[in-house]
C-alpha positions as CSV (number, residue, x, y, z in Angstrom):
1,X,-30.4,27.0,2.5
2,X,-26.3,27.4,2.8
3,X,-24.7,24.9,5.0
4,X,-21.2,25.2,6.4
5,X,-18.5,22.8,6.6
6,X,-15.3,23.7,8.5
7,X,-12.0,22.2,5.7
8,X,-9.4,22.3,8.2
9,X,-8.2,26.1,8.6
10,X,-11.2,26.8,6.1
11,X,-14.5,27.4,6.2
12,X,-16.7,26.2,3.0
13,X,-20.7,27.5,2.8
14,X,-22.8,25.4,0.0
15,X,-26.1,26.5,-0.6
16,X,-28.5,24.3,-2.0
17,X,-31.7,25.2,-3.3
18,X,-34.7,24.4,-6.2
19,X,-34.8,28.0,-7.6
20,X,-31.3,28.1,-8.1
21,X,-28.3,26.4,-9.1
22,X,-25.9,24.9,-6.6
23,X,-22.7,26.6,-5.2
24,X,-20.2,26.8,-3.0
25,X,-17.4,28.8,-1.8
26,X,-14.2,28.4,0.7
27,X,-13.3,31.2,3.0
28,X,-10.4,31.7,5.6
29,X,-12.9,33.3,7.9
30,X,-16.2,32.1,9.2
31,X,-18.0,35.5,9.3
32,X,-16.9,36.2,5.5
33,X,-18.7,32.7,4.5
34,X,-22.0,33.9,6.6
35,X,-21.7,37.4,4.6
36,X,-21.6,36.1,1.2
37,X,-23.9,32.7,2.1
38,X,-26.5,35.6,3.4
39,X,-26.0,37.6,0.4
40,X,-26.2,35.4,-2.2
41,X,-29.5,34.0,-0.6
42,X,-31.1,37.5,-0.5
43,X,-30.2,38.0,-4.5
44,X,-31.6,34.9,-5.5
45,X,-34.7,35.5,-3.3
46,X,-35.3,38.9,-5.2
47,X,-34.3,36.9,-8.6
48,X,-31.3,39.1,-8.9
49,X,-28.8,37.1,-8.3
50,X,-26.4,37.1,-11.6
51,X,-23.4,35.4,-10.7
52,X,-21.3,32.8,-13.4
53,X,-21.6,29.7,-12.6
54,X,-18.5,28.6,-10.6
55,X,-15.9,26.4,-12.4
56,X,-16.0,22.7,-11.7
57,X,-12.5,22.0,-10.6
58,X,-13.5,24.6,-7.8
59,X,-16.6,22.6,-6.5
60,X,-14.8,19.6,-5.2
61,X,-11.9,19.0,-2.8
62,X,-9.0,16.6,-3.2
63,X,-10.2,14.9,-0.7
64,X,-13.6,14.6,-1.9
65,X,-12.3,13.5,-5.4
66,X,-10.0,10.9,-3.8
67,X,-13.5,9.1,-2.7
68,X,-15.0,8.9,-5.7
69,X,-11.9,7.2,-7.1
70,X,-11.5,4.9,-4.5
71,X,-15.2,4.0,-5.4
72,X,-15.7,3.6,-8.6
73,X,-11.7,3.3,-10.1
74,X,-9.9,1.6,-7.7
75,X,-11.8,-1.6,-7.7
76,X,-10.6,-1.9,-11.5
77,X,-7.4,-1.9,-10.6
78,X,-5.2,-5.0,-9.3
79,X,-3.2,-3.0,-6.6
80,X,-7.2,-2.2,-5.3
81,X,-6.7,-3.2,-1.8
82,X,-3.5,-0.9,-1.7
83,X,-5.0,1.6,-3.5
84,X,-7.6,2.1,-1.5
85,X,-5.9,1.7,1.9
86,X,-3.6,4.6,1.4
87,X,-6.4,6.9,0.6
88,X,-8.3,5.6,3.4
89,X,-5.0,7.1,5.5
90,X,-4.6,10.2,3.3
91,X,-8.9,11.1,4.4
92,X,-7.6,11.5,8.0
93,X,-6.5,14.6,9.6
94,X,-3.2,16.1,8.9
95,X,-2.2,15.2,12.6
96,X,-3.2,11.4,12.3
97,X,-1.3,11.2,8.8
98,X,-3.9,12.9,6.1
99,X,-2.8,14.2,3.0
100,X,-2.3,18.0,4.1
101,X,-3.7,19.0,0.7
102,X,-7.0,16.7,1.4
103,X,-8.9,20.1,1.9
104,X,-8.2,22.0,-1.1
105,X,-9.9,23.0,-3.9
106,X,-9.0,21.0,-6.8
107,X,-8.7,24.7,-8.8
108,X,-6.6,25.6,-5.9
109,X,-3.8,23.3,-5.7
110,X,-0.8,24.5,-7.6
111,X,2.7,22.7,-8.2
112,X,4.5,24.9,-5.4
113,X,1.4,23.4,-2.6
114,X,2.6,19.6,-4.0
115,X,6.4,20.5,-3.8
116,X,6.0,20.9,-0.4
117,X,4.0,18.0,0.9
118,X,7.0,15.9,-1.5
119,X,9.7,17.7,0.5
120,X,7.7,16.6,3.7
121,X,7.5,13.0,2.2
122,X,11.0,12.9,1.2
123,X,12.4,14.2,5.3
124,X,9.9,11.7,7.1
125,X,12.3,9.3,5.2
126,X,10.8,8.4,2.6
127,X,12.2,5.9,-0.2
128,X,12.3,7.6,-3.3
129,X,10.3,4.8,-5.0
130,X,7.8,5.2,-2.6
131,X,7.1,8.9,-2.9
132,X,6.9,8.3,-6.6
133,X,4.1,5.8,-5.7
134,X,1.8,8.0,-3.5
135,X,2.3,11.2,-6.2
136,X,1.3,8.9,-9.2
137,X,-1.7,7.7,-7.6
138,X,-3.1,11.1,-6.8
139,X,-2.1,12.3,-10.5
140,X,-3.8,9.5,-11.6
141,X,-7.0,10.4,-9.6
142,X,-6.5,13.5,-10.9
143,X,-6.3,13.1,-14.6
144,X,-9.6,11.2,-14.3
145,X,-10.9,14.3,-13.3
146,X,-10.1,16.3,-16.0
147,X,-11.5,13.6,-18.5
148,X,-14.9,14.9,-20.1
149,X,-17.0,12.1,-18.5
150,X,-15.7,13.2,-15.1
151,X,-16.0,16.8,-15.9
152,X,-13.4,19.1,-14.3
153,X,-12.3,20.2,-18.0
154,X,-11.8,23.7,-16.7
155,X,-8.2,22.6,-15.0
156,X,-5.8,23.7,-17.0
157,X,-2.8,21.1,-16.3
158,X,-2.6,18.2,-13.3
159,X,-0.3,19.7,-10.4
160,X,0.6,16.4,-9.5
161,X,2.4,15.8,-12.6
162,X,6.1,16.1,-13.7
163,X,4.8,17.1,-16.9
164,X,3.3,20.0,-15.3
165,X,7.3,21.2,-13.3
166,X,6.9,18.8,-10.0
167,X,10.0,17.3,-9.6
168,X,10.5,13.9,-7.9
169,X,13.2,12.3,-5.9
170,X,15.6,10.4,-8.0
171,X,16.0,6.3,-7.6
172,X,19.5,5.2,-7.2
173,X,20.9,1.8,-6.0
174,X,21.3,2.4,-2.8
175,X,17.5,3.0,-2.4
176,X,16.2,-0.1,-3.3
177,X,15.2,-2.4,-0.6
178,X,17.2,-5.6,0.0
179,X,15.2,-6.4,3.3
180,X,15.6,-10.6,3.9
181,X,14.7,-11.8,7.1
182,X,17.1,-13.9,9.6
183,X,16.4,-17.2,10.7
184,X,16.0,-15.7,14.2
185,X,13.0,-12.8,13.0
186,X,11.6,-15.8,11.0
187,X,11.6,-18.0,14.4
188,X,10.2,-14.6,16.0
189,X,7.4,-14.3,14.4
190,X,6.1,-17.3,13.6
191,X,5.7,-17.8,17.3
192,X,4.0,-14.5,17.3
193,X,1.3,-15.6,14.7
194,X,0.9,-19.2,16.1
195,X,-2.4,-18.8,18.4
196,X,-0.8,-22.5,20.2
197,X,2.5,-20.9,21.2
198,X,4.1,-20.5,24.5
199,X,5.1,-16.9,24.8
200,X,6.6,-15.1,27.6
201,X,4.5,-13.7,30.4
202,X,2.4,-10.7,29.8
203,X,1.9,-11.4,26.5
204,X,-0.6,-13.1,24.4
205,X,-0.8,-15.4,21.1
206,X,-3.3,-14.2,18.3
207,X,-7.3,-15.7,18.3
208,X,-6.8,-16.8,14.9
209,X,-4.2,-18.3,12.6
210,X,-5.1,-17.9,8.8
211,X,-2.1,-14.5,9.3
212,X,0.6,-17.3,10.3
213,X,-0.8,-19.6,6.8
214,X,-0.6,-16.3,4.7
215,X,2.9,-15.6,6.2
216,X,4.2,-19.0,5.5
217,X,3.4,-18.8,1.7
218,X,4.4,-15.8,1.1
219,X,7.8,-16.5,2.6
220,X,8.1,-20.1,1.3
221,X,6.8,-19.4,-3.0
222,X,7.2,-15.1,-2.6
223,X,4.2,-14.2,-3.7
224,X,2.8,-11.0,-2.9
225,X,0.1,-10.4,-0.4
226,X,-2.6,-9.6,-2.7
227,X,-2.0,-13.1,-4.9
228,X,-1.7,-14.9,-1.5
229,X,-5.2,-14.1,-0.6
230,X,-6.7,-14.0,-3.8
231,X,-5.4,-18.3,-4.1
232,X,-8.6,-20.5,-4.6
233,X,-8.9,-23.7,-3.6
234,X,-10.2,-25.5,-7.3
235,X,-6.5,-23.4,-8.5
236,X,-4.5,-25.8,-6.0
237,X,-3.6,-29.3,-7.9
238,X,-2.7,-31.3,-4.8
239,X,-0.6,-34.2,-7.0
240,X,1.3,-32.1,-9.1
241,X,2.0,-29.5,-5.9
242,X,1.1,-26.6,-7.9
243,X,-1.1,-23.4,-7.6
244,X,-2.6,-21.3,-10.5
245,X,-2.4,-17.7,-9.4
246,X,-4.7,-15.8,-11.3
247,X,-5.3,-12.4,-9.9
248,X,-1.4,-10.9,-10.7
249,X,0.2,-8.1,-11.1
250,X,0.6,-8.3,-14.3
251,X,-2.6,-9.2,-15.0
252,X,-1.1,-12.7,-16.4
253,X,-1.9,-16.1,-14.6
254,X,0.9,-18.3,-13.7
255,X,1.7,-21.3,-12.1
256,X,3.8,-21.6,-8.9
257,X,5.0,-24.3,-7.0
258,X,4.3,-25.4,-3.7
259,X,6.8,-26.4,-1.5
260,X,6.0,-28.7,1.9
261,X,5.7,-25.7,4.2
262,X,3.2,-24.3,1.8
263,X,1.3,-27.3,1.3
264,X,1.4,-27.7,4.9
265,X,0.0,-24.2,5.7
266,X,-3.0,-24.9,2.8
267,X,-4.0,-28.2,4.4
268,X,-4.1,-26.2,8.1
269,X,-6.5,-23.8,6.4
270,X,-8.9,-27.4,5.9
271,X,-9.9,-27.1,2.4
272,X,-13.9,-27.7,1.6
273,X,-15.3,-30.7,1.1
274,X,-16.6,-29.1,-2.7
275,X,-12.9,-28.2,-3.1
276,X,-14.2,-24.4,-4.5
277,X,-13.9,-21.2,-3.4
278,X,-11.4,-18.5,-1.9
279,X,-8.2,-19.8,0.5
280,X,-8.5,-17.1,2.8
281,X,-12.3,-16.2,2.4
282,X,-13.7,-13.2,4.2
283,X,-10.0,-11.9,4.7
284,X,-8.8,-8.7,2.8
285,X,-5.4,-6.8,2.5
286,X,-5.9,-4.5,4.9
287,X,-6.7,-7.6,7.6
288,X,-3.6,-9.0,6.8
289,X,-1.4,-6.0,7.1
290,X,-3.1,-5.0,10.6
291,X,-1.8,-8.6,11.3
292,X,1.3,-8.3,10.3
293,X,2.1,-5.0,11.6
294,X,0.9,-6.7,15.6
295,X,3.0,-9.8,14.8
296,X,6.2,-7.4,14.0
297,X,5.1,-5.8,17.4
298,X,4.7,-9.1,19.2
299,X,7.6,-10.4,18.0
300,X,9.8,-7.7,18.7
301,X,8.7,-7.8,22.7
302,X,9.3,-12.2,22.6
303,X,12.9,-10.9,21.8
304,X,13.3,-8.3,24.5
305,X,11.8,-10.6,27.1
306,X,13.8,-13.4,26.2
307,X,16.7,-11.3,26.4
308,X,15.9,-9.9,29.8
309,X,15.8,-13.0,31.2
310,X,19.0,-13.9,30.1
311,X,20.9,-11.1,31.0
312,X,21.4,-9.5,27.3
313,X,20.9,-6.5,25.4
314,X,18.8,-6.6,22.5
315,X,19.7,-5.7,19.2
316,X,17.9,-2.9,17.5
317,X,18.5,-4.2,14.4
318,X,16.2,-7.4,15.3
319,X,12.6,-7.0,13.6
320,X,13.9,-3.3,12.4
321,X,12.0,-2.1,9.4
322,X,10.2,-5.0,8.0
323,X,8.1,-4.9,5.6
324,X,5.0,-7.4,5.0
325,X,6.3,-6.9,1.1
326,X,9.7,-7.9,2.4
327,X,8.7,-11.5,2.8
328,X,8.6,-11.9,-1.0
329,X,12.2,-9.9,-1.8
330,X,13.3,-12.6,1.1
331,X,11.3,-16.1,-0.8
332,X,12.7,-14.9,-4.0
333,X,16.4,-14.7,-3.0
334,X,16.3,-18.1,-1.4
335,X,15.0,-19.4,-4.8
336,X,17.6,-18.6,-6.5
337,X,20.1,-18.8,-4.0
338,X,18.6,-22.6,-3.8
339,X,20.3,-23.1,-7.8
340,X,16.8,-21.9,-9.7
341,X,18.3,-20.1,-12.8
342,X,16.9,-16.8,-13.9
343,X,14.3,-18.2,-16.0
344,X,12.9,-20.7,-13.6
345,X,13.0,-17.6,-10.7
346,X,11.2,-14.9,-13.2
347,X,8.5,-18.0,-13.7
348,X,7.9,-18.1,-10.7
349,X,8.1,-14.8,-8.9
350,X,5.9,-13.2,-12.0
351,X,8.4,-10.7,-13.0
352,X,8.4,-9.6,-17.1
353,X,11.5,-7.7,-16.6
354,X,15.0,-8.8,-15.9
355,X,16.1,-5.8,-14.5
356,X,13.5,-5.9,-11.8
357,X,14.3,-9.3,-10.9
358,X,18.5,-8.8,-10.5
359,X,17.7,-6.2,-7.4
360,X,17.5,-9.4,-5.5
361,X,20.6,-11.1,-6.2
362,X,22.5,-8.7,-4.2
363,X,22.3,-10.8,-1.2
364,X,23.6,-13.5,-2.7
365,X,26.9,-12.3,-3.8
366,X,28.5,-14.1,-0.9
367,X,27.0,-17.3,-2.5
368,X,28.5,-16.5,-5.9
369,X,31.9,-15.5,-4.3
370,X,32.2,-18.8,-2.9
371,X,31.2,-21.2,-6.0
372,X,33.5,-18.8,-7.7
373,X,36.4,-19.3,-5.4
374,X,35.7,-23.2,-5.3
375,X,35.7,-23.6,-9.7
376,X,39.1,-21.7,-9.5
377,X,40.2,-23.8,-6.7
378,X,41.1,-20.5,-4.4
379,X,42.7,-21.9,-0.4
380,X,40.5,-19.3,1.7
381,X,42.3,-18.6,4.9
């Protein structure tokens, strides 16, 4: 019996039955898909239906590959939650942010059809880093694809792939993020996670405070969100003031230590009596970054209606495209604007590569300007 799925502007027909084998087609117009479903059904009926079997890569859509890998790849992967939460996004419609390729044949897509949708990246503003990001994790779906175990060995070449003529925005300098956070957004939005603060009327605190914990460790040690919430409480030595993080980047464990506003935020998530088990249990990634995204909201209307009332214009520059990941590029330049040297800081923040670490020494030429003008003895008007 053929079924019909509408794929956007398409129309796909399947047909699905015991005295034959499955297939499935993609038209522009429904009545052509009720023509060939109706035809194909009446061949195989009379047992003439002689048709090749259709190649693989044209049995599956992107977006139905982009599942499966979520399912059964991403969870191998330590950027899972990440992973998994922009593919959740690119499964939408178009309108509400979908990939616009989502309903494509995989034998379809060609390098022109991802050119465009990188274009479209690159004007919505994009950081080149970023775009590089999104298109590697779709390559990467769809080299799985064309392994032998996964079957879709009749694609010639991934269209996602530079190797195959897509060409990429290039990094430079000035793309790299050097988002810190002022004392005043700091100040902002802790009062916007605290469920016990005063805010102005109209608004109102959040039910629950493990967010405003998260937020306080990640700003004070700069560990990224993932390792924040994958912390376990027999991984916390309380005399020493140290945490094991296990779950890294890097797949390496380190050590990291924890400062009083940390130690502070782990005793207000009131460790078990056992002292096992996970900090922030039954809290994922995505949680936290619907949290954060509100608190950035929240925060942002604190300032405005603080500054209504005394008779000033806000800044737009206040709150202004922060980042949950910013909080770490933020922790790390305090540490070593604080005197930590650049072994003590890659220790710490879990970086193997130098290079990666210097991006966040930018803000902290102003520090280095001024010790340098103090050893020379310099008068500064």
């Amino acid at each position: 019996m053929a079924t019909f799925e509408r794929k956007g502007k398409k129309i796909r027909v399947r047909i699905r039955r015991a005295d034959a084998a499955p297939m499935s087609r993609t038209f522009a117009r429904r009545k052509d898909a009720e023509r060939w479903a109706r035809e194909t059904e009446v061949a195989i009926d009379k047992g003439a239906h002689t048709e090749a079997p259709q190649s693989p890569s044209y049995t599956i859509t992107l977006g139905e590959l982009l599942e499966v890998y979520s399912e059964y790849e991403c969870p191998k992967h330590r950027g899972e939650a990440q992973e998994q939460s922009q593919i959740r996004t690119w499964l939408k419609d178009a309108d509400k942010g979908g990939h616009p390729l989502r309903d494509f044949l995989l034998g379809e897509i060609r390098v022109v059809d991802v050119q465009r949708w990188v274009e479209a990246l690159n004007r919505s503003g994009r950081r080149p880093g970023t775009v590089k990001k999104q298109v590697g994790l779709v390559a990467r779906a769809v080299n799985k694809a064309r392994t032998e175990l996964w079957g879709f060995t009749d694609l010639p070449y991934n269209p996602f792939s530079t190797t195959a003529g897509l060409e990429l925005p290039r990094e430079d300098e000035e793309s790299e993020r050097s988002r810190i956070l002022s004392r005043q957004e700091a100040s902002l939005l802790r009062r916007s996670l605290d469920p016990e603060a005063t805010l102005p009327d109209g608004l109102r605190p959040p039910r629950t405070a493990w967010p405003l914990h998260a937020f306080e460790i990640c700003l004070d040690v700069g560990l990224r969100a993932s390792e924040t919430l994958s912390l376990r409480w027999e991984d916390i030595d309380w005399t020493e003031h140290v945490a094991r993080i296990r779950r890294t980047k890097s797949r390496r464990s380190r050590s990291v230590p924890l400062p009083p506003a940390s130690l502070n935020a782990l005793h207000a998530m009131a460790p078990p009596a056992e002292g096992f088990g996970p900090v922030f249990n039954g809290h994922d990634y995505q949680a936290l970054k619907t949290a954060w995204r509100r608190a950035v909201q929240r925060a942002r209307a604190i300032y405005e209606l603080e500054c209504k009332a005394e008779g000033l214009k806000p800044s737009p520059h206040v709150l202004a495209d922060l980042r949950l990941h910013d909080l770490r590029h933020h922790a790390i330049t305090h540490l070593m604007g604080d005197g930590l040297d650049i072994r003590q800081t890659m220790a710490v923040s879990g970086h193997a590569d130098m290079r990666m670490l210097m991006r966040y020494t930018h803000p902290i030429a102003a520090d280095i300007a001024r010790d340098l003008h103090r050893v020379r003895g310099d008068q500064l008007t």
